[in-house]
C-alpha positions in Angstrom: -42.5 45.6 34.3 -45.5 43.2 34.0 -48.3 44.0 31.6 -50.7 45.6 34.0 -48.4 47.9 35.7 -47.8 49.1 32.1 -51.4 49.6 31.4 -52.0 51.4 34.6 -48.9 53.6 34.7 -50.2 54.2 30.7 -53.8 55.2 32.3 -52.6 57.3 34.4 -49.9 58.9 31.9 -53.0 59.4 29.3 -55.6 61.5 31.7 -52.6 63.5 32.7 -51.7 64.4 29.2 -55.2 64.8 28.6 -56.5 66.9 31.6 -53.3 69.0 31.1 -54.2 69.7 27.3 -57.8 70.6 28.4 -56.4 73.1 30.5 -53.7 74.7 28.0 -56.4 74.5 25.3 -55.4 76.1 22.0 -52.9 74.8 19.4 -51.7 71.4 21.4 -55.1 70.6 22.3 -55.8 70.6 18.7 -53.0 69.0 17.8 -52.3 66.3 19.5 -56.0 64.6 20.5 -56.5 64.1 16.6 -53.3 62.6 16.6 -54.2 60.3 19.3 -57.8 59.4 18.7 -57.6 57.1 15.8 -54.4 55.3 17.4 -56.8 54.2 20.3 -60.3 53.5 18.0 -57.3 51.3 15.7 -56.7 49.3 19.6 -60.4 48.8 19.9 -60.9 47.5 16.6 -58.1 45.6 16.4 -59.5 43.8 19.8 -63.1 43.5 18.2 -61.1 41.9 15.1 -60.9 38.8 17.5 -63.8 38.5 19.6 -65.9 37.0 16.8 -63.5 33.8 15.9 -62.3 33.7 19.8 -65.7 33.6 20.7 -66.9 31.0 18.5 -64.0 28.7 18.4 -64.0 28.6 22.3 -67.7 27.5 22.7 -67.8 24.9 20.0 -64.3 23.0 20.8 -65.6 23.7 25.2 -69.4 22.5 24.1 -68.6 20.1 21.4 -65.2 18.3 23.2 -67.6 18.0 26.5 -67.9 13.8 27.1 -71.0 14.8 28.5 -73.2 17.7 27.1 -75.2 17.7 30.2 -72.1 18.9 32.3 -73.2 22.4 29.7 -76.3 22.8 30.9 -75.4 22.7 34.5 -72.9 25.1 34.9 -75.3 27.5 32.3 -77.5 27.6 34.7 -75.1 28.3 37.6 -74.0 30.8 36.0 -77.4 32.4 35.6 -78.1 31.8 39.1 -75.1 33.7 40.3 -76.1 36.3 37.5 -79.2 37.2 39.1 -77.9 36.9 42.3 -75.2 39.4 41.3 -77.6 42.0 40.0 -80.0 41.6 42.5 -76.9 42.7 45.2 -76.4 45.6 42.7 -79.7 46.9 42.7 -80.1 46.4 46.3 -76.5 48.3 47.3 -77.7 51.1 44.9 -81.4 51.9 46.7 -79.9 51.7 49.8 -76.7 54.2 49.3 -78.0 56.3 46.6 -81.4 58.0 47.9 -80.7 58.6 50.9 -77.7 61.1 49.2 -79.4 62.2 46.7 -82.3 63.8 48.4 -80.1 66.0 50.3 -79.1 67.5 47.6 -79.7 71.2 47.0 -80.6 72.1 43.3 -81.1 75.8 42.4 -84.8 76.1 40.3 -82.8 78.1 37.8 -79.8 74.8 37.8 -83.4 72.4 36.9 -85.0 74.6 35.0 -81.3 74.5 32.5 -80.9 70.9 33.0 -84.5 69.7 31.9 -84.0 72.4 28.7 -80.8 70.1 27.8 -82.8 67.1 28.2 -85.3 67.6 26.0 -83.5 67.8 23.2 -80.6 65.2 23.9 -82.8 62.8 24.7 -84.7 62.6 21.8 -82.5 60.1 20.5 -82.4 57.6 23.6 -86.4 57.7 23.7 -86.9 57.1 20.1 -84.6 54.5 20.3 -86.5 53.0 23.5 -89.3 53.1 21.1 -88.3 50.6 19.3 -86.6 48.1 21.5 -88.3 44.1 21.0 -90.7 43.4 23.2 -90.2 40.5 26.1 -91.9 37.8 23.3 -89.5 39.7 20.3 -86.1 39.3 22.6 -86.6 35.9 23.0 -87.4 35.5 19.4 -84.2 37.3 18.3 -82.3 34.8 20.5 -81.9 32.8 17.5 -80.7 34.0 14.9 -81.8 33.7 11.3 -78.2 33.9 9.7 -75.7 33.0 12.2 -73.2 34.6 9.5 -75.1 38.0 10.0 -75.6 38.1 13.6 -71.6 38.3 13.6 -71.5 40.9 11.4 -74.1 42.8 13.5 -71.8 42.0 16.5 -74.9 40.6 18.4 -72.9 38.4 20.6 -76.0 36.4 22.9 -77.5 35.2 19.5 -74.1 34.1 18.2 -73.0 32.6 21.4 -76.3 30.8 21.2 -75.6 28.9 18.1 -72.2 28.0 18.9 -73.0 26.6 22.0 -75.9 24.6 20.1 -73.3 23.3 17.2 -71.0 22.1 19.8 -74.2 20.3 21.0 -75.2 19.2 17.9 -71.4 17.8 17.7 -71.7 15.3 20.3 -74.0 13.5 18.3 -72.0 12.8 15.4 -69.6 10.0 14.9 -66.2 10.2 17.5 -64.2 10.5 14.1 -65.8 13.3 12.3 -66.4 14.6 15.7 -62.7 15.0 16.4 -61.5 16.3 12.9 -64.0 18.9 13.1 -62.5 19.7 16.6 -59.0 20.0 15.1 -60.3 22.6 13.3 -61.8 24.5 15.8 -58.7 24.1 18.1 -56.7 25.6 15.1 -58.6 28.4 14.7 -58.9 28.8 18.6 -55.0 29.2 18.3 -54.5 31.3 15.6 -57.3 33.8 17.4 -55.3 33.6 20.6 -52.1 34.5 19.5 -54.2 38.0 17.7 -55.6 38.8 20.8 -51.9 38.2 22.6 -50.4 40.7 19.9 -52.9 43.3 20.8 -52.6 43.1 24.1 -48.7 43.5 24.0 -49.6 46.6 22.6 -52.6 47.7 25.4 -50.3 50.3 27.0 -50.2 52.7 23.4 -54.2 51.7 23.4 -54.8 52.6 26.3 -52.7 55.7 26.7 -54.1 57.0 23.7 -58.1 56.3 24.6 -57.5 58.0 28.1 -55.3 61.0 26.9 -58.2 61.8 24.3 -61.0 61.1 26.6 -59.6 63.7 29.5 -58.8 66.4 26.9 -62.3 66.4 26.0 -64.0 66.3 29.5 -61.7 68.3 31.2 -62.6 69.5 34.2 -65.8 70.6 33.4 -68.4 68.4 36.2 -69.7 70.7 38.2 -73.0 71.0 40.6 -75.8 68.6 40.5 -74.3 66.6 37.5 -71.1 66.3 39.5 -72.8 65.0 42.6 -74.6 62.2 40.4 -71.0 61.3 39.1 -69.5 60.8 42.5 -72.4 58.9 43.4 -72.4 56.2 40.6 -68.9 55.9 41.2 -68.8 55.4 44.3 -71.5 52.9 44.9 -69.5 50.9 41.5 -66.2 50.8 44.1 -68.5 50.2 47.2 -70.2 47.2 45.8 -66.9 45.8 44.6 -65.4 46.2 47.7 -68.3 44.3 49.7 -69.6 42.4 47.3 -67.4 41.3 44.0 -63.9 40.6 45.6 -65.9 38.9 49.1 -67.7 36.8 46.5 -64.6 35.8 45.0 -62.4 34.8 47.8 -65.0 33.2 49.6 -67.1 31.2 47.0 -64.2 31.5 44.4 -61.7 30.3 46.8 -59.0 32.1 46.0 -56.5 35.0 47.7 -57.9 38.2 47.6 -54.4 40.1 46.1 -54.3 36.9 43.7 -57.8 38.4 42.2 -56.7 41.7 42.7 -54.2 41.4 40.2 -55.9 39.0 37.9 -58.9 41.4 37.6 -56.7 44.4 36.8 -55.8 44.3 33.1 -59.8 43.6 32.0 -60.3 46.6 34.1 -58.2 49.2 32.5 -59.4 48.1 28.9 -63.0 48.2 30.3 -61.9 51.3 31.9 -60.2 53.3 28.8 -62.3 51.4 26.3 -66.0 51.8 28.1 -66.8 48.0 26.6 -67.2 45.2 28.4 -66.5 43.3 24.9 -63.4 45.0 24.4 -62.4 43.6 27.5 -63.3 39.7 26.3 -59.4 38.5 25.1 -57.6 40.2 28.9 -60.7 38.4 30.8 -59.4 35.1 29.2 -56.1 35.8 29.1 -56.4 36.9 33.0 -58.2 34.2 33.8 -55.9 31.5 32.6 -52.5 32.8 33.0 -53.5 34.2 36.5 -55.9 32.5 38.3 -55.1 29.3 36.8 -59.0 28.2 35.4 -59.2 25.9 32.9 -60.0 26.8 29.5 -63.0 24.9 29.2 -64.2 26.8 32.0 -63.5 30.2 30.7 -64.2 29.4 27.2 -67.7 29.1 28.2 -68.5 31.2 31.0 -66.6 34.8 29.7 -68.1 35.1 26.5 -71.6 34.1 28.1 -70.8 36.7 31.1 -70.1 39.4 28.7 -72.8 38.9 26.8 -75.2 39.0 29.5 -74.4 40.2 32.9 -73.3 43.4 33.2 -73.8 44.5 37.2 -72.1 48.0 37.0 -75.0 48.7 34.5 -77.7 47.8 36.8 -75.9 50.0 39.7 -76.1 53.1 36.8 -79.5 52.5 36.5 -81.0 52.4 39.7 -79.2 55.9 40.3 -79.8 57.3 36.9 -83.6 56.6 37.4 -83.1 58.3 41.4 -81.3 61.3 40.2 -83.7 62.2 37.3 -86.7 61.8 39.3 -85.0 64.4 42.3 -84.3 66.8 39.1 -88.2 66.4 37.6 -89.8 66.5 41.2 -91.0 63.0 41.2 -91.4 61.1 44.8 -90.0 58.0 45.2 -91.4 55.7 47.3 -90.6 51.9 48.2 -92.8 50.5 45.5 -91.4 52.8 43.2 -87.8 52.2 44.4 -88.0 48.3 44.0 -90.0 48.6 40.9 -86.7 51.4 39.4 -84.6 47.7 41.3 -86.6 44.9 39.2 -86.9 47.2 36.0 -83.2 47.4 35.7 -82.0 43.9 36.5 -84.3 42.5 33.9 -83.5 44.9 30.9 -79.9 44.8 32.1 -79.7 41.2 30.0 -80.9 43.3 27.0 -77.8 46.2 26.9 -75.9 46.1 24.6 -71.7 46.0 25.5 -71.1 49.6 23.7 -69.8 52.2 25.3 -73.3 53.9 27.2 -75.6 51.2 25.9 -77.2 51.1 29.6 -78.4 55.1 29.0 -80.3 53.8 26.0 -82.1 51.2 28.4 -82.6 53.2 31.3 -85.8 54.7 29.5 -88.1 51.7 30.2 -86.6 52.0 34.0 -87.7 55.6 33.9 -91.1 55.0 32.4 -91.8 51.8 34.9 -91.0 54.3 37.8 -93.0 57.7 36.7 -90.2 59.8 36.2 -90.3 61.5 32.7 -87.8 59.8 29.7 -86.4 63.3 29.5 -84.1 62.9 32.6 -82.1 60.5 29.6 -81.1 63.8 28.2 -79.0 65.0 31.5 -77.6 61.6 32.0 -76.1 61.8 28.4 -74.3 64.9 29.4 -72.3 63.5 32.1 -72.3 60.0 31.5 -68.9 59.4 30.3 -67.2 59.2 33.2 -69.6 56.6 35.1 -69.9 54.6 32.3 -66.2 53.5 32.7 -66.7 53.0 36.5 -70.0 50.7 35.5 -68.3 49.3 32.5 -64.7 47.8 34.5 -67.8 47.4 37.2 -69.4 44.2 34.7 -65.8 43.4 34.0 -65.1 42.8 37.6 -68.0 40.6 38.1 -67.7 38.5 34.9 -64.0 37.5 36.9 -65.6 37.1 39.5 -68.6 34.7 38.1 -65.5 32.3 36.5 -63.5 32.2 39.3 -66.8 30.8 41.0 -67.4 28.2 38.3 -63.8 27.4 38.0 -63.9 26.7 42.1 -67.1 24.5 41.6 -65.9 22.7 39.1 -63.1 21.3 40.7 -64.9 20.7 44.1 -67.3 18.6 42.3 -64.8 16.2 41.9 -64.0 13.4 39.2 -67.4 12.4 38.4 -69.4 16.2 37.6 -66.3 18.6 37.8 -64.3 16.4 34.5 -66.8 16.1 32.4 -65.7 19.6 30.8 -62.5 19.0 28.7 -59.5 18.9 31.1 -56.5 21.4 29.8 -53.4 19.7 28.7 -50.0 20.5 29.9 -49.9 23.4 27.0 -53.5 24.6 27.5 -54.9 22.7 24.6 -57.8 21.2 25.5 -58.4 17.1 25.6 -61.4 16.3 23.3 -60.9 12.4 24.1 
């Protein structure tokens, strides 16, 4: 049995156990989900163990073993071509599937009148926090980081990836021996930090079943009415935009078989699925990636950790809906301006969530705010947003496979001259720094 039928035959196992426990209730729900919990928050932070030294080593021996530096720059800013391009489809699928089904709903006054009660209170949180999020001029500041040593303590990946990639510059420019011994040591470490992250994904299936088990003992069955209707409608438009727009991307621009993706994509899916982090996800993206669909590591050694720092289109999809539903519940009209406003809102903050699980909730505020509808709406999001934010999270998973495969395909269609001046992989995956 290959490693993704394992972890899907473990997700599967894991809600059963769990919605089955949520329905007995009593003595084995209290039992067993204690049991459980901390044998799935050990998976997760064994997997964040390794994203920091994957991360960096990747970058700097990618950057820093490039013959040319400029070959960097270019496919950087393919990818953020094909990031905005991605979240743009997002946002545009989402206005154009989720009003229309979300103003036929039917809410009792006495359902609003309960829902905007629980807001206020739950969303105290998420709008103090909006309160103090860095303005445009402050992001950018922030980019660079003071203490590089810090930022990966703070697990703020984009400023981290940003210094890597600039020491890898930087390491061009030094003489070709000091240049290559430094290398050597960043290959070593690059080794030693994949064979971590292939011990904990040997052990996904346990991780996985236990996350899942725990999460569906706690939810239960318990969606019902309006909330339920928002639920159904974030995920669906998350499978919807996959269907017509990630996996066509892929075969088409990617050049590659749609069930060869299909597979590839599946194991960062059920760890963005279980886990609800698009970081957590980082070592099965690159192990996909490589053992499955074949790209070379200097490829995927740049464009995955820079993906999962930034692009996250299942976030923008959440959004966009978030923003539709709360302004149905508060009475707010939304008109075209507002609607592509509520679009252009969330693709630009979408480069500012952070991958935790619900991070997007805690940026839909300014989205809210730029559109009229009241920060409050936050509060009912909270309350059911467990179960979308795995849809949106494997969502941003599926796309950052889908923006390498892209690269990977360009790459090699640009030929001798552009497409090898990335370090070529060597016949056991190390990468040529010569």
């Amino acid at each position: 049995m290959s490693l993704a039928l394992k972890v899907f035959v473990a997700l599967l196992a894991g809600l059963a156990l769990g919605l089955g426990l949520s329905s007995i209730g009593g003595e084995p729900l209290a039992r067993i989900v204690p049991l459980l919990e901390p044998v799935g928050a050990i998976w997760i932070a064994a997997i964040r163990m390794t994203i920091v030294p994957l991360v960096v080593s990747m970058l700097i021996v990618g950057v820093g073993g490039a013959p040319d530096p400029k070959s960097v720059g270019r496919l950087g800013a393919r990818c953020m071509i094909w990031f905005v391009v991605l979240l743009s489809a997002g946002a545009l699928v989402s206005v154009m599937i989720a009003p229309p089904i979300i103003d036929r709903i039917a809410i009792s006054a006495d359902a609003v009148a309960a829902l905007r009660a629980s807001a206020v209170s739950a969303a105290g949180a998420a709008v103090e926090g909006a309160k103090t999020l860095p303005s445009a001029a402050q992001w950018l500041v922030d980019l660079v980081p003071t203490n590089p040593v810090k930022a990966a303590a703070d697990g703020a990946m984009l400023p981290l990836i940003l210094f890597s990639v600039a020491f890898g510059v930087a390491l061009t420019q030094i003489a070709d021996e000091r240049r290559r011994a430094l290398l050597r040591v960043f290959e070593g470490l690059q080794d030693v930090s994949l064979v971590m992250v292939r011990a904990v994904l040997a052990v996904a299936p346990i991780g996985v079943f236990a996350l899942a088990t725990a999460l569906a003992a706690k939810l239960g069955m318990s969606a019902a009415g309006a909330l339920a209707v928002y639920v159904v409608v974030v995920c669906t438009v998350t499978v919807v935009f996959a269907a017509v727009v990630l996996y066509p991307t892929a075969v088409i621009f990617g050049k590659t078989k749609l069930s060869v993706f299909a597979r590839a994509a599946f194991p960062p899916q059920a760890v963005a699925f279980s886990s609800r982090s698009s970081i957590a996800a980082l070592p099965a993206l690159l192990e996909s990636a490589s053992d499955r669909l074949g790209i070379a590591p200097s490829v995927a050694s740049f464009v995955l950790p820079l993906a999962v720092a930034m692009f996250r289109c299942g976030a923008v999809i959440g959004q966009v809906i978030g923003a539709v539903f709360a302004a149905k519940l508060f009475g707010v009209t939304l008109g075209a301006a507002s609607l592509a406003t509520i679009a252009v809102t969330s693709v630009v903050t979408s480069f500012s969530i952070p991958g935790i699980p619900g991070g997007s909730i805690i940026m839909m505020v300014p989205v809210l705010l730029a559109a009229g509808v009241p920060a409050e709406g936050v509060g009912v999001l909270l309350g059911a947003d467990t179960i979308p934010d795995m849809f949106r999270t494997a969502t941003n998973v599926t796309g950052d496979m889908v923006v390498v495969t892209v690269m990977a395909a360009r790459e090699r269609a640009a030929g001798p001259t552009e497409g090898n001046a990335l370090p070529r992989p060597t016949a056991n995956g190390r990468q040529l720094t010569t």
